[in-house]
N, C-alpha and C positions, 0 to 999 in steps of 0.2 A: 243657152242661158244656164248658167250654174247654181245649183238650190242650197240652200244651205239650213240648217237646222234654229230656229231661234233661240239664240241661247243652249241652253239643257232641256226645254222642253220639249213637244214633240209636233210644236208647229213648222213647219217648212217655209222657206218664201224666195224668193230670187234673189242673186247677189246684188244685184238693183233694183230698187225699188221706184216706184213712181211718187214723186208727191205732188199732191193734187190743190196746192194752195193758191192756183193759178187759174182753175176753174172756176167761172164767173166774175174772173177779176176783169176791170174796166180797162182798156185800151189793150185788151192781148185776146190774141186770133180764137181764145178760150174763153171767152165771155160770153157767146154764144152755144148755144146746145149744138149746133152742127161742130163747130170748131172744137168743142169737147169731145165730139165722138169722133172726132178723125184724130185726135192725139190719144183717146183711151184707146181706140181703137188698133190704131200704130204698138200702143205697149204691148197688148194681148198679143198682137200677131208676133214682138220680138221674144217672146218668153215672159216678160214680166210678172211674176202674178201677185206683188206686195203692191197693192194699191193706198197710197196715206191721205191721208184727209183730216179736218176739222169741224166741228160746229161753227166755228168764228169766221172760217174761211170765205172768202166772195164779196163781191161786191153789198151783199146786205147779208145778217148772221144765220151762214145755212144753205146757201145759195152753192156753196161748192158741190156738199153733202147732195142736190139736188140733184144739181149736172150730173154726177157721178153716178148716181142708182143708176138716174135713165140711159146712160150711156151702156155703163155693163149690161143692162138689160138681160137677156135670159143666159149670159157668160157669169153674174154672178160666184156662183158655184165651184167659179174654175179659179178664182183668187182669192186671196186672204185681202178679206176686206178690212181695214181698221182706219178706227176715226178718235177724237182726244175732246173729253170735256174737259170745263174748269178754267179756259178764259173769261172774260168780259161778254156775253154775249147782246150790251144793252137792253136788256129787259125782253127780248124775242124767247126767253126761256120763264117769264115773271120774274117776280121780286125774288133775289138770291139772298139778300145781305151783307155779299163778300164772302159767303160762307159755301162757296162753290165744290167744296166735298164732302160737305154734308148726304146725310143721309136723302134727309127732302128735297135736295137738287139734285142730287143723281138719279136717282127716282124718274125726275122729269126729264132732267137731260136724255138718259140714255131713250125714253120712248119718242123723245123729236127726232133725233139723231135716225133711231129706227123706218121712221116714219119716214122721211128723208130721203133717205139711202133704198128704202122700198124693198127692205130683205125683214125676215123674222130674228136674223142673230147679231153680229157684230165679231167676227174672228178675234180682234187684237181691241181694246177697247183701254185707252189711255190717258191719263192724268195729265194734263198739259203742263199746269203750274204749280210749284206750293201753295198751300192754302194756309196759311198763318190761324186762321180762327176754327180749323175743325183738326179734333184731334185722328193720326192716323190712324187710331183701331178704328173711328166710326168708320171713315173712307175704306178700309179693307173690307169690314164687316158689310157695306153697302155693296162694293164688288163682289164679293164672294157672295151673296144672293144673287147678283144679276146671272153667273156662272152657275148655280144651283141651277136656278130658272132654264137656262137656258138659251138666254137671249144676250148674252157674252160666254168668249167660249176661253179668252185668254185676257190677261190684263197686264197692262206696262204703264211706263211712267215717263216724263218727260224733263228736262231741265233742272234735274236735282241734285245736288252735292254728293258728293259723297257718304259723309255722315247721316243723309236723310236716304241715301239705297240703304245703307245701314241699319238705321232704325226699322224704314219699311219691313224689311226681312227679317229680322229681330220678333217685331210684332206679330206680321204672318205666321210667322212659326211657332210664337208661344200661342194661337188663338186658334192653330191647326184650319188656316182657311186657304183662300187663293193667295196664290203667291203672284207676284211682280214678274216678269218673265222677260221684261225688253226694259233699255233704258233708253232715252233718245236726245241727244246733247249734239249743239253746234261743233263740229269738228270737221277740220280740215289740214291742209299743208301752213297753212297761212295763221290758225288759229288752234294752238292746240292744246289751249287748256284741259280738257278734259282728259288729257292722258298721267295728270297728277292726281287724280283723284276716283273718277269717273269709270276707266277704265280697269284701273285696280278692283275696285269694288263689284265691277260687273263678272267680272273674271271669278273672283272669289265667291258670288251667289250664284254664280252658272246664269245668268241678264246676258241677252243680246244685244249688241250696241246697234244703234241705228242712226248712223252721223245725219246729218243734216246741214244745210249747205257745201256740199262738198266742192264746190267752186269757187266761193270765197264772193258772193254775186257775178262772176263772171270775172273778177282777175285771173282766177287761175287757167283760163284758156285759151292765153295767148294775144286774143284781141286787145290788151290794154296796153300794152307791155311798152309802146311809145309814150304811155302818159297823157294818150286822144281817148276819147271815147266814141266810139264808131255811133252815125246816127241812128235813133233810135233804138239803142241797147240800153236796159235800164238803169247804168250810172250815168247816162245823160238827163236823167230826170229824177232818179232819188238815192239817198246816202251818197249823192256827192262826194262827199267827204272821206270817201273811203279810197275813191282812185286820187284825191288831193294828199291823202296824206299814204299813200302805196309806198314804197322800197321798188323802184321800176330796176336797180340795177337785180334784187331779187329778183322779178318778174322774168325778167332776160337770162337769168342763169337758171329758170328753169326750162326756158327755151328752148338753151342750146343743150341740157339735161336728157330730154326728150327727142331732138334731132338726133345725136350722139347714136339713142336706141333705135333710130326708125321709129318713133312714135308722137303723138302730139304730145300737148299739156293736158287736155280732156283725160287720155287715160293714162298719163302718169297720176294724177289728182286723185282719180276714180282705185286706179290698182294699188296704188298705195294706201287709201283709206281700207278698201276690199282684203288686204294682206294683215290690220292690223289685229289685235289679238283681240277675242271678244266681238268683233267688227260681225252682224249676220247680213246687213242691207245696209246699200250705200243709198239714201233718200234723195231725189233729185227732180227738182221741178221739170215744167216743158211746156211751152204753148207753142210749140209746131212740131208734125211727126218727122222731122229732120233731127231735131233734138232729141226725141225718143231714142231714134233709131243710134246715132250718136252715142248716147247716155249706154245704150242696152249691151255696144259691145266695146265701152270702155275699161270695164274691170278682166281683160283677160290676160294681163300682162302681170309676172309674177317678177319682184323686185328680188337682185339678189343681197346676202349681208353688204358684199359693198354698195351698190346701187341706195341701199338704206342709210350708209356711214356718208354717202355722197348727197343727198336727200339732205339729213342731219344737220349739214356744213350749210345749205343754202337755207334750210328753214329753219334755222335749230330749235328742240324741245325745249318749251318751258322750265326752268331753272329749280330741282325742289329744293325747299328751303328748310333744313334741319332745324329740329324740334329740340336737340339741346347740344 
C-alpha cells in the first residue's frame, strides 16, 4: 500500500482509504459488530491505515463511530483515525439550532465523537457541511482549541466551494490558528465537478483531496454497464435513478478502456482518481473483506498522458465557463 502525505501537512495515510459509512448500516454484512470487524479487519491486514467515519453515520446517529472504535480496538494507534461533525444528528448531540459550527456544538460534538470512537484524540477531525449561521472565525477558533487541547490533532473540511476553501484559509492565517489540511468532495470519472474549483483551490493552500465515491455507486465497475442491476447490489433499492438515467454506451467504453490495459473498471476508476493532482486518499466504502481487499489494490496502475487524453474523450471534464 502506497502512503502518501496529506496535503503539505505532515499527516501520512494510505492511497486508499477506508470509509466507514457502511458500519451499522441496516441490510449490509456491516450492521453487525462481527461483520465490522471482518471488513476493518480485512483493511488493516491490506495496508489501509486512513479510516473515515461520521457522527451521522449508522443506522441510529453514531452507531458507525461505535462499531469502528471497537473494531480497531487495541490497532488504534496504527491508523489515522478521522470522523466529521456538522450534519443533522437529530437531536442525539442536544439542541443545536442549525448552528452546527458553533462554538457550543463543537464542544459537544467532538467529546460524543471521542466517547464513541473510544480513543483520547481524533487524527483528522472534519467539517462535513457549511454552516450558513456560524461565522468561520468562530468554527476555526473552536478547532484550533480542540488541537491546542489535544484531543484533535488535524482538521479538514468537507463539501465546500471553492471560494469557501478560500475564505477558510484566508481566515486561519489572518488569526494565526489551525489550518484546514484536507478537503473532501464527491469526485469521480462520472462526476467531476470538483476539478473546476475544488481542486485548484486545494492545490494552491497545500489541502489534500479526499474524493469520495469514487465508483459513481457502483457504475463504474462494470456490473451495470447492460443497464441490469445485478440482485441485491444497491441501485436495486436506492438512487434508482441514477442507473435509469446512466450513458450505458459510456459505461461500455470504459470497459473496453480497461480490457485494452489488462485491467478492470475498479482500478481504472481508483488510479485514475489516485493520479490526480492534490488527490492524498481515494475514500471507499465496503461491507465485505472482498471489497476491501479489491479497493486496497486498485490504485496501483499509473495512467499515461495518453491514457488521460483517452479517459477525457469518454468522460469528458466539466466545461469552465469564462468570466468575461
Amino acid at each position: 500500500m502506497q502512503l502518501r502525505r496529506l496535503g503539505s501537512s505532515g499527516l501520512t495515510v494510505s492511497v486508499v482509504g477506508l470509509g466507514c459509512n457502511n458500519l451499522g448500516r441496516p441490510g449490509t454484512a456491516t450492521e453487525s459488530q462481527a461483520g465490522t470487524d471482518a471488513v476493518v479487519h480485512a483493511a488493516l491486514d491490506a495496508g489501509i491505515t486512513l479510516f473515515d467515519v461520521a457522527d451521522t453515520y449508522g443506522a441510529e446517529p453514531g452507531l458507525s463511530e461505535t462499531r469502528l472504535g471497537a473494531a480497531l480496538g487495541a490497532h488504534r494507534d496504527e491508523v489515522v483515525l478521522a470522523t466529521k461533525f456538522g450534519m443533522d444528528m437529530r437531536g442525539a448531540n442536544g439542541p443545536d439550532f442549525g448552528a452546527r459550527g458553533s462554538r457550543r456544538y463543537i464542544a459537544t460534538a467532538v467529546e460524543a465523537s471521542l466517547r464513541r470512537l473510544g480513543t483520547d484524540h481524533i487524527d483528522l477531525y472534519q467539517f462535513h457541511t457549511p454552516d450558513p449561521l456560524t461565522p468561520i472565525d468562530e468554527t476555526l477558533d473552536a478547532l484550533d482549541d480542540l488541537v491546542r487541547s489535544g484531543k484533535v490533532r488535524y482538521i479538514g473540511h468537507s463539501n465546500r466551494a471553492g471560494w469557501q476553501i478560500a475564505e477558510a484559509e484566508f481566515v486561519a492565517r489572518a488569526r494565526g490558528g489551525a489550518r484546514f489540511v484536507s478537503s473532501q468532495s464527491h469526485y469521480n470519472l462520472l462526476d467531476r465537478r470538483a476539478e473546476l474549483e475544488v481542486l485548484p483551490a486545494a492545490q494552491a493552500y497545500g489541502l489534500g483531496v479526499l474524493p469520495y465515491f469514487p465508483l459513481a455507486n457502483g457504475l463504474l465497475t462494470g456490473k451495470y454497464s447492460d443497464g441490469l442491476a445485478p440482485e441485491g447490489s444497491r441501485l436495486t433499492h436506492s438512487r434508482q435513478q441514477m442507473l435509469r438515467d446512466a450513458d450505458l454506451d459510456q459505461l461500455r467504453a470504459l470497459g473496453d478502456f480497461a480490457r485494452q490495459r489488462d485491467l478492470t473498471e475498479l482500478q481504472v476508476a481508483f488510479s485514475w482518481l489516485a493520479s490526480r493532482p492534490a488527490v492524498s486518499s481515494v475514500i471507499a466504502g465496503a461491507t465485505r473483506t472482498e471489497q476491501v481487499q479489491a479497493n486496497a489494490e486498485a490504485a496501483g496502475w499509473v495512467p499515461t498522458p495518453d491514457d488521460e487524453a483517452e479517459l477525457d474523450e469518454i468522460f469528458p471534464p466539466v466545461p469552465k465557463v469564462a468570466l468575461f
